[in-house]
N, C-alpha and C positions, 0 to 999 in steps of 0.2 A: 577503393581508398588506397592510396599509397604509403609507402612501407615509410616506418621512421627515418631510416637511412635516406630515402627517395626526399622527405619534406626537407631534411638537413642540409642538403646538396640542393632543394631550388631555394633556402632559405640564404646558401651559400657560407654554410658552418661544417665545420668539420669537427669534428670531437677530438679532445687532447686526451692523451695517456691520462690513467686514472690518476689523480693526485695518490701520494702514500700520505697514512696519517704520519701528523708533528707532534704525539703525545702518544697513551696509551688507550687506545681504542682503535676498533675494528672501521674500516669506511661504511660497512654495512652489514645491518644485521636482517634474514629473513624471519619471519615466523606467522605460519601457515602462508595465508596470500598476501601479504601484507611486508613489503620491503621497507625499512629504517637507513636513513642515509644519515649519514654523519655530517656535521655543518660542515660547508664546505666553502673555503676562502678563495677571491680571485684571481689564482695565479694563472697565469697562461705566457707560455714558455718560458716556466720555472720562475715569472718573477711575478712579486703583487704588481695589480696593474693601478691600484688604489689602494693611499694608506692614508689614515689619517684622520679626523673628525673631520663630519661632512658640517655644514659646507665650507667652513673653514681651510681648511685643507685638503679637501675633494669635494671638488662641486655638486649639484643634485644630478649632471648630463652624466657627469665620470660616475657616479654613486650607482647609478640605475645600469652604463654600461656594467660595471663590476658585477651587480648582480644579475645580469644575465650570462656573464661568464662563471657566474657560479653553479649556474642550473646546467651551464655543458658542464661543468666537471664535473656536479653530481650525475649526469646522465652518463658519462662514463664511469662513474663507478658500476651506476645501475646497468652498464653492458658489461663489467666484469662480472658480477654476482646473478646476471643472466645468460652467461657464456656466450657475449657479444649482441644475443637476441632483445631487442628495444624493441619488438613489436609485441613483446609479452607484458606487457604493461598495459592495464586497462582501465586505470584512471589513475590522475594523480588526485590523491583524497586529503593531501594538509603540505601547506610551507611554511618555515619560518625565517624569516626574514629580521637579521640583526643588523640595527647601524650605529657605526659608534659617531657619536652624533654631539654635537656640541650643545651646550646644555637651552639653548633657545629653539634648538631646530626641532620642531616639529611636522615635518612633512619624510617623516620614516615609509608611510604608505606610498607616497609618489616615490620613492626608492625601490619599496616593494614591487611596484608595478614593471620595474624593468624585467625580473624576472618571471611576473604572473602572465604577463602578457604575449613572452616567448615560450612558455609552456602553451599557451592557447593555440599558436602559430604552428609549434609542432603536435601536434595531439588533438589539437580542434575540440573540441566536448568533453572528451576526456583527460583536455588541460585544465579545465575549470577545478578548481579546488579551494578549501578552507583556508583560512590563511592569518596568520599572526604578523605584525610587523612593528616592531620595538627599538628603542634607544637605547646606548649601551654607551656606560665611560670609560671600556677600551675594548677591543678584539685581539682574539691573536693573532702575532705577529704583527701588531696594529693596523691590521687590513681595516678598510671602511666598510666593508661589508662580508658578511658571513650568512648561508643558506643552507637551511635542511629540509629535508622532505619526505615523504611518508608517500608511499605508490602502491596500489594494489596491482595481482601478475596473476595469469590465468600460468596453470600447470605445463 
């Protein structure tokens, strides 16, 4: 099997600098094997690339990319607080998935799926994971979408 770095590069993604948090909290917290990412919004190079209630003012195509650009910038959290190693990750076991969502829109899960489904791409079996995906009447910095995640990590 090839190395996460290896899937990234035929997937043809590069992972961005870890976001800093925009409030008071940590990007992530370990405790025992079990890594806590902190939601994480989709900026990529430095700007939201989605704001706004979906689909109003971000479509379900732009919704679903955001949140797969939120699972690379959790993923680079998860290589800071791994001192760069992604291959120590051994499942991803929960995401959650906010969209700030106009109040008719119900299809948060087809949102959800942009980022559940490039976890699978990268990780294969050990992308599969539990998963929440909810409406929300706003986000910060009123991105459309916001992602956390919960990963277990071999020593």
């Amino acid at each position: 099997m090839s190395t996460v770095q290896e899937r990234l590069h035929d997937l043809n993604l590069t992972l961005p600098k870890a976001p800093l948090p925009v409030a008071a909290y940590v990007p992530a917290v370990k405790t025992g094997n079990l890594i806590f990412v902190s939601g994480q919004v989709p900026f990529k190079d430095g700007t939201l690339i989605a704001q706004g209630p979906v689909p109003s003012s971000t479509s379900l195509d732009l919704a679903q990319e955001a949140a797969r650009q939120c699972i690379l910038n959790a993923l680079a959290v998860l290589g800071g607080a791994l001192d760069g190693n992604l291959d120590k990750i051994t499942q991803i076991v929960r995401v959650g998935i906010f969209v700030y969502s106009d109040p008719d829109f119900t299809d948060q899960p087809k949102v959800g799926n942009g980022a559940s489904e490039l976890l699978v791409e990268i990780f294969g079996e050990a992308g599969r994971h539990a998963r929440a995906a909810v409406g929300s009447v706003a986000l910060p910095l009123g991105a459309s979408v916001e992602v956390e995640m919960v990963v277990e990590v071999k020593d």
